[in-house]
N, C-alpha and C positions, 0 to 999 in steps of 0.2 A: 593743526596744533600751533602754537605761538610759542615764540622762542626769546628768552631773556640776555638780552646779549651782555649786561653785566655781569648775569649771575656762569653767561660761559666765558669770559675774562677772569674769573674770580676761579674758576676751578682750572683751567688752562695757568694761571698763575704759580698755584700750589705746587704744580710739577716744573716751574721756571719755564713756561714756555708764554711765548708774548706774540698777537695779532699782527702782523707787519701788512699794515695798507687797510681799507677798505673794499677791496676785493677779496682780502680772504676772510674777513668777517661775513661776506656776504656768501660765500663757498659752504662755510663752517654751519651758515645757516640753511643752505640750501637742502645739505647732511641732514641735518635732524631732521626736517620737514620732511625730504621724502624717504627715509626709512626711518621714520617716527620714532629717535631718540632724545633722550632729553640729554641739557647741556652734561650732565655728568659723565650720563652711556656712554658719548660721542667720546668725550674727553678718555677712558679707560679705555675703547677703540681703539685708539692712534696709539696710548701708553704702549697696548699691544702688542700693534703694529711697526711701532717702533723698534721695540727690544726686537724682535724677528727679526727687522732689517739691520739690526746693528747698530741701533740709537742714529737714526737720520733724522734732519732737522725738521721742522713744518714750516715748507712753501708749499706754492701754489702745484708746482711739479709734483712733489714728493702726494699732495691731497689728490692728485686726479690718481694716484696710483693707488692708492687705500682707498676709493672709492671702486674701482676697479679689482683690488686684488682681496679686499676684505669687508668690507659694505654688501656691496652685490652679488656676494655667493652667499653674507645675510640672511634667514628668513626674517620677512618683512612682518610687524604685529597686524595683525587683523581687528579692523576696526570694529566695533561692536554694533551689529547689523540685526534687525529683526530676523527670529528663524523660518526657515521657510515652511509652510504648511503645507500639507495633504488630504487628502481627504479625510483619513483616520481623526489628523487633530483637528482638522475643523470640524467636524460634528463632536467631539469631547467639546471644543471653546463652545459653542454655540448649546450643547447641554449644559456646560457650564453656567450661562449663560443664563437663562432659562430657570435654573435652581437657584441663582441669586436673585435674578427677580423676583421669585414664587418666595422667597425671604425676605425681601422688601416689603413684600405688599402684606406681610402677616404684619409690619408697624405701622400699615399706614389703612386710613378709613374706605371702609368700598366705593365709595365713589373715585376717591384719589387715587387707590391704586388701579381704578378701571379705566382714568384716564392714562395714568403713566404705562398702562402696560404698552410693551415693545409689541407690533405686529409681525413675527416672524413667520406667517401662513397665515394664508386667506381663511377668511371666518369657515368654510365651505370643507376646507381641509384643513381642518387645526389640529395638531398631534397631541392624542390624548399622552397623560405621565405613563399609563400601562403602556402603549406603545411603542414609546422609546425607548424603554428595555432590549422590547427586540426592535434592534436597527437591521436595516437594508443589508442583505448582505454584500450590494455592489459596494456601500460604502465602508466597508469593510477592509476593502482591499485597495492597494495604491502602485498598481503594476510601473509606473514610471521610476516608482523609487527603489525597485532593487531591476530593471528589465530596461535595457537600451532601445527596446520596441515595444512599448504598451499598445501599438495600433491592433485592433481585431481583429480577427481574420475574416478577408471577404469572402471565400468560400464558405464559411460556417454559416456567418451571417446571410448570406445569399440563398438556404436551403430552401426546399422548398416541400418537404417530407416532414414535416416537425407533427409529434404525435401519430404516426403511422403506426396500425398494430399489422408485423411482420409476421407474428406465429401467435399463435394462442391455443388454449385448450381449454376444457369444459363451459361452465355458465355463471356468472354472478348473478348472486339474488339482486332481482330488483335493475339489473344488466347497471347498476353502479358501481364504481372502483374508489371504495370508499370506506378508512378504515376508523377506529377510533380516537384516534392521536395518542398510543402508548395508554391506554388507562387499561389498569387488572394487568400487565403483562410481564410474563417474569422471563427474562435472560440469562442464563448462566452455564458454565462449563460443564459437559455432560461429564469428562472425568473428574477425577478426585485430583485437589490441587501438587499433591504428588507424584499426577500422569499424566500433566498440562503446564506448558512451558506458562510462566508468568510473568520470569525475569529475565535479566540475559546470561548467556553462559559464557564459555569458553570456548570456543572451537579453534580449528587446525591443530590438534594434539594428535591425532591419530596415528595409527600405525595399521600398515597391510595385515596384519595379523587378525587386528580386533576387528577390521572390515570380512574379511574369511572369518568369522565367528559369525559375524550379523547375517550373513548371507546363508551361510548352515543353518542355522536355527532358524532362519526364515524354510529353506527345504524341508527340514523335521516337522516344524509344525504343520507345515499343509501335510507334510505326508502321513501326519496323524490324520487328518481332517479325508482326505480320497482314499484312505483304511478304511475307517466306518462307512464314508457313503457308498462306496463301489466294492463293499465287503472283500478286499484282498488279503490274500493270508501271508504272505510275503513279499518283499521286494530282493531281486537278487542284482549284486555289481553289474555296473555298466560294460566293465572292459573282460569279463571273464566268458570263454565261449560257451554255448549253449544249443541242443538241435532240435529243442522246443521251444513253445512260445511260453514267456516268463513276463512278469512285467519289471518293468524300470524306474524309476525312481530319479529326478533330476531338475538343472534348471538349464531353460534353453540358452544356448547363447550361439556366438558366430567363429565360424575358423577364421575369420579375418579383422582387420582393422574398417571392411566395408561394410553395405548397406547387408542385413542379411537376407536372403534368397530361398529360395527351393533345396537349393543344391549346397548349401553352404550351412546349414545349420547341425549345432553340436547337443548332444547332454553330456551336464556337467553334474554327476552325483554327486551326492552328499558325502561325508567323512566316517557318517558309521557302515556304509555297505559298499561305497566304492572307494574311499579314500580319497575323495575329490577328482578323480580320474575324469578327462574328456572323451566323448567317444561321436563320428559322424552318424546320423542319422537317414535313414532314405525314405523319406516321403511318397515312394510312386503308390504304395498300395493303400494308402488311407484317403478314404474318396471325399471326406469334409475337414478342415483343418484350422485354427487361426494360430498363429502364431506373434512371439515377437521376446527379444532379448531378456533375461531375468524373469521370463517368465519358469513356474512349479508347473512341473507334469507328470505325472503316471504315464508309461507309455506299454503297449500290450507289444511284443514281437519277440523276433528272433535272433541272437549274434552267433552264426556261426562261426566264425572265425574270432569274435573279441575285438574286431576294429573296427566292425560296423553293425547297426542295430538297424531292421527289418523294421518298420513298426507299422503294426495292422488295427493298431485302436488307440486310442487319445483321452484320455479318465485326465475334464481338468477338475480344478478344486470348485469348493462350494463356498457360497458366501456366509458371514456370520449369521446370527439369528438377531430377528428386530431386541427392539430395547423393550426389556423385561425390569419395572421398578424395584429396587430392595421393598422391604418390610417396613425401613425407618421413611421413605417416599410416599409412601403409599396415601394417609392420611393427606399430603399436598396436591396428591393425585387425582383423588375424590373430589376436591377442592375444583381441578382445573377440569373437570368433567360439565360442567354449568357454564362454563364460557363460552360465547360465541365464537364467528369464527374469527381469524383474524389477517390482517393485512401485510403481508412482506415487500418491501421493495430491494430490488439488488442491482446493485450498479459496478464498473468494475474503469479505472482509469485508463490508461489516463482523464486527466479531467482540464487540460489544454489541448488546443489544437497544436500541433508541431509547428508554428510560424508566428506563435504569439503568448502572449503568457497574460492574457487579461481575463483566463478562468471564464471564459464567456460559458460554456459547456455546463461548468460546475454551477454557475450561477441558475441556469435554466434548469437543473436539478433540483436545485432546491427551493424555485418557484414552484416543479410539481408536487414534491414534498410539503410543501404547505398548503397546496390546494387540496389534495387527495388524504391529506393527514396518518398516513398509514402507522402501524402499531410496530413497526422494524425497520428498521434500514441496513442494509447491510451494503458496506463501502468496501470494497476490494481495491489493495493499489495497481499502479503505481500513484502516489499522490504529487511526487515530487520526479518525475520519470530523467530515467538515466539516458532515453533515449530521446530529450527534447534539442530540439539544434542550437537553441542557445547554449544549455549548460552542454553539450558535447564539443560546443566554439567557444566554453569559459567566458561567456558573455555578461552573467549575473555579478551583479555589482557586491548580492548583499549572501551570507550563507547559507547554503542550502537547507539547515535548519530552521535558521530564521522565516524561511518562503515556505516552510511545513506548517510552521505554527501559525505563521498567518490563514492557512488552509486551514488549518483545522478551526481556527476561530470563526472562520468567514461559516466553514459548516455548521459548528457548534449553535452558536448564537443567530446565526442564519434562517435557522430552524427549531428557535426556542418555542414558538409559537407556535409549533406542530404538534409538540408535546412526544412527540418520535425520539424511541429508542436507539441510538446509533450505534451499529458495531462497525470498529475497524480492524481493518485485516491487512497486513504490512505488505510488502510484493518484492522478487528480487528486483527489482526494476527503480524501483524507490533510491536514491541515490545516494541519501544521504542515513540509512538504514545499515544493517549488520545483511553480507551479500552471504548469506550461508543459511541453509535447507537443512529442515524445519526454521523458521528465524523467530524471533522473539518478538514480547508485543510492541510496539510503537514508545517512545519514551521521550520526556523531553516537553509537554504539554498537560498542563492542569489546567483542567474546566475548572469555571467559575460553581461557587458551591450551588445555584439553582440548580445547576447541568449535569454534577457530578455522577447523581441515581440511572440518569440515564444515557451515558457516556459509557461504551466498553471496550478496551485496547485488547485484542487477543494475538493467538500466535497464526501464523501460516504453517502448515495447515490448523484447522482446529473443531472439534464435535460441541456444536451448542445444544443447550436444551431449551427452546421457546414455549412455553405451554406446555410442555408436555408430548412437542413434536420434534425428534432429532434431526438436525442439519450439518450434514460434513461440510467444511469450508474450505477452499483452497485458491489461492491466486494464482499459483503456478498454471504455465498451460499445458498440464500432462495430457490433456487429450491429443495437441500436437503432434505433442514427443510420442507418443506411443504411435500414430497416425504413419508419423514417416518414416517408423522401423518395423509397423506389423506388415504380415505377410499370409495370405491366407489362400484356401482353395473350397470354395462353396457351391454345390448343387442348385441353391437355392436363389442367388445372388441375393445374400442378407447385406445389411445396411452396415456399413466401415463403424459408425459411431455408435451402433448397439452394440456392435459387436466389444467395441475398446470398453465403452463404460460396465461391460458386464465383465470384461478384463478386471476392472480396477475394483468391483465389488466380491468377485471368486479370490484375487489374490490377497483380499484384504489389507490393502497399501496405498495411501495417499499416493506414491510416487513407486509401483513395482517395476519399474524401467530400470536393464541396468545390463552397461553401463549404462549410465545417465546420459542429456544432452550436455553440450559442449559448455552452454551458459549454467548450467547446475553445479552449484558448490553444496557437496552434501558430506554431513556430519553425520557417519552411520553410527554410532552409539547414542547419539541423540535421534535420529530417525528411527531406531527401533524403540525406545521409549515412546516418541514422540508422534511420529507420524505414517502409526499403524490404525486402520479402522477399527474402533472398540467394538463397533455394535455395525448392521444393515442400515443406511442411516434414509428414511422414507425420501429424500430429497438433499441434491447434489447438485452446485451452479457449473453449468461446462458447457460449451460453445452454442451460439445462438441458435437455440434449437431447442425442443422441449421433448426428451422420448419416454415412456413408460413403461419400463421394466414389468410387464404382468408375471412373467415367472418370477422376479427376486423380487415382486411388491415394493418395488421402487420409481419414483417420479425423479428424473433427471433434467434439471434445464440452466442454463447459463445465459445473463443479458447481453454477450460481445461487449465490447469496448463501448464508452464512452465514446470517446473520439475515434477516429481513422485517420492518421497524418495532419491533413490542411478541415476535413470534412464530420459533421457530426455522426455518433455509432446509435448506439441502443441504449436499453436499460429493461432490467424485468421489473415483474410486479407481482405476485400470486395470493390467492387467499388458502388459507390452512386452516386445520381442527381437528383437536384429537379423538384419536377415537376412542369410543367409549367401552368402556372393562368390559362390559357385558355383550361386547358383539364377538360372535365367535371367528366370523368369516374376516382373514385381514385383508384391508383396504388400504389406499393409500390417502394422507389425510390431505393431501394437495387438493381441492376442491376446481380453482383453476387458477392459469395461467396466462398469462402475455408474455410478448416480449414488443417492445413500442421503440422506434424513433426518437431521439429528445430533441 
């Protein structure tokens, strides 16, 4: 910038101050130059700085000290610099770009506009206008600008396993895994929106009281449910003695703060026959057993004495009954009887490796997604993981919201061209989400009107109806949690994970642990609205594995993670179809399954 040294004499004047030398004209000039004031700034600077000091005169002295004490602690103006681009806005400029040409050459002659046109890709690859709708989803995403480490990860990249099928089950027609990209396919909340979370609530309001209400009424109701099935004509107090066998009525839990045992397990009755009373239990004479905390039991024995219960039989509960259409369905029903079958994929985050944040994972997801075209997708989070080593080292530059909605863009539009239905499903793990069980849907991102129809934010847990085939959903990992507190004694040695998931379909409960794990923040008035199973639901995603319930007529399977730390995880895939009114015999509509490598 250029400096008028009249015009700074002229305003130095107005305040009776006067230049002495040509050294400090050249001082005075040096000021503006390098913190880019004009003669005026500088002049009202010193006015200032003077009055602070007590009216001190202007030499040369007094200028190195207001350069020093008030100049340089200054912010300096910033000169007007082109912005820096990314990937995001370089592909807008260059569409940009592109649609102004294509508007040029509508006024100019075809020959003229065929010579001016710009080559921005080889004749061999020219990107058609339907195309570029759907852009890449690499470019999509600009990991440098909110991530200190955009580098890859070399383990991921370095796999060597990609597309491996780890499990599977039954047969596809035509042995293709190949669906119709969402056409004919309808998604929606199998409850009534008055018994499905949509919005967000309130939690942490509780009180111990109202949680002792949820947990009774959870007792009553099964112990309505093991009346009719195990025909018992009564249930008598846990702590009152007795020198027959009677049965019990209660929920299991532990006399300690530890793991529970053999030797250490309690029932806890209900309020209308025991008054809540604990009483120990003694295992030795029951010869098959499964147990685990908050679990409902009927239990057959004896308490002679009122402080301990004999128990010689084990009555647990029974699961719901499949889903039965109302009358006002019915007609949409008939409807969905003529479709073919259809295509699920299920995936489950994270969708970084733990040592990078360049979504490489997610990306290859939604390369298969557009290859395989399936008619569902079902994303479970975390999407935004609480447990990545940057955001736990507060390493992200930009808000963790902001790093969502780029996900979900990169998905949305990523995958325009599949024509795939997306459901997402929020996870405690998600960081910048509501940390409380049941949680609410996803909020904060609006698909572009093309996407909207087929875009779904739902709750955790949550029962969809696809076709006419129900699916409970859940992020949480209650197989786990139930995993590292059941305790059993079997003849047979049955399988730990048949055994838990038939836990989770008898007790009719998204989440019947309890207490809960340490990482569960659960909102029990909202968990009993929310996150009870309405119906048997034909298929449930839980740990990488696929089992089949033939006695509850249920197909059980979960993709595992996405990723593993530094290393790539899984992803499922299955085809489904409902079955049809007029079969008597029930099947399961899971036709078949994988679970693959990504």
């Amino acid at each position: 910038m250029s400096v008028n040294v009249e015009k700074l004499t002229m305003e130095l004047d107005t305040f009776g101050l006067v230049i002495d030398g040509d050294s400090m004209q050249e001082k005075l000039v040096e000021l503006c130059i390098t913190y880019r004031l004009k003669e005026g700034e500088i002049v009202e600077e010193w006015i200032a700085f003077s009055h602070s000091q007590r009216q001190v005169s202007l030499t040369m002295e007094n200028l190195d000290i207001f350069e020093h004490e008030k100049l340089s602690k200054r912010p300096v103006k910033a000169q007007h610099r082109a912005p820096i681009q990314n990937l995001n806005t370089l592909e807008d400029l260059v569409q940009a770009d592109e649609e102004e040409a294509d508007l040029l050459d509508s006024y100019s002659t075809p020959g003229r506009a065929a010579s001016q046109k710009r080559a921005l890709t080889t004749p061999e690859n020219r990107l058609s206008k339907k195309g570029s709708n759907a852009r890449s989803p690499r470019l999509l995403f600009s990991p440098a600008s909110f991530s200190p480490s955009a580098t890859p990860s070399q383990k991921y990249a370095s796999r060597t396993n990609r597309g491996e099928v780890v499990a599977s089950f039954g047969t596809v027609r035509g042995a293709v895994w190949h669906g119709s990209g969402g056409q004919s396919v309808s998604v929606k909340l199998l409850t009534a929106p008055d018994k499905s979370i949509t919005e967000p609530f309130k939690y942490m309001f509780q009180k111990l009281y109202d949680i002792r209400e949820v947990l009774n009424c959870k007792i009553e109701d099964l112990g309505l449910s093991l009346t009719d099935r195990h025909h018992i004509e009564s249930f008598r107090p846990v702590a009152i003695p007795t020198q027959e066998s009677v049965t019990f009525l209660g929920q299991v839990a532990c006399d300690s703060n530890g793991k529970l045992n053999a030797k250490s397990v309690m029932l806890q009755g209900d309020l209308e026959h025991s008054v809540g009373l604990q009483v120990p239990v003694d295992l030795s004479e029951l010869k098959e057993y499964s147990l685990f905390p908050g679990q409902v039991v009927a239990l057959e024995g004896i308490n002679s004495t009122g402080r301990c219960i004999t128990a010689s039989l084990l009555h647990e509960a029974v699961p719901l009954p499949f889903h039965s259409p109302t009358t006002e369905f019915k007609e949409e029903e008939v409807e969905l009887e003529g479709l073919e079958q259809q295509m699920v994929v299920v995936a489950c985050g994270p969708y970084t490796t733990s040592d990078s944040f360049t979504f490489d994972p997610m990306m290859d997801l939604i390369d298969a997604i557009n290859r395989d075209q399936p008619d569902v997708c079902i994303l479970l989070g975390p999407f935004v993981d609480c447990k990545h080593e940057q955001i736990e080292k507060c390493q992200l530059t930009v808000p963790f919201q902001d790093v969502f909605k780029r996900c979900m863009k990169g998905i949305v539009e990523g995958t325009r061209g599949s024509g795939s239905h997306l459901v997402f499903v929020p996870s405690l793990r998600d960081v910048h989400h509501d940390f409380v069980y049941p949680q609410p849907p996803f909020r904060g991102y609006e698909p572009a009107k093309e996407d909207k129809g087929r875009v779904h934010f739902v709750s955790d847990p949550c029962t969809l109806d696809i076709n006419g085939v129900v699916f409970g959903v859940t992020a949480t990992d209650v197989l786990m949690h139930m995993s590292a507190e059941e305790i059993n004694s079997s003849l047979g040695g049955s399988d730990r994970f048949t055994r838990i998931l038939k836990h989770i379909l008898t007790q009719r409960s998204y989440y019947p642990l309890y207490p809960p794990a340490e990482e569960m923040n659960i909102d029990y008035e909202c968990f009993q609205k929310y996150a009870q199973l309405p119906v048997t639901p034909p298929r449930r995603p839980y740990r990488y594995f696929r089992r089949e319930l033939d006695v509850l007529g249920c197909t059980c399977i979960n993709p595992g993670r996405l990723t593993k730390g530094q290393v790539g995880g899984s992803y499922g895939r299955l085809f489904v179809q409902k079955q049809r009114s007029g079969e008597s015999q029930r099947r399961t509509p899971c036709l078949a399954a994988q679970v693959l490598k990504i």
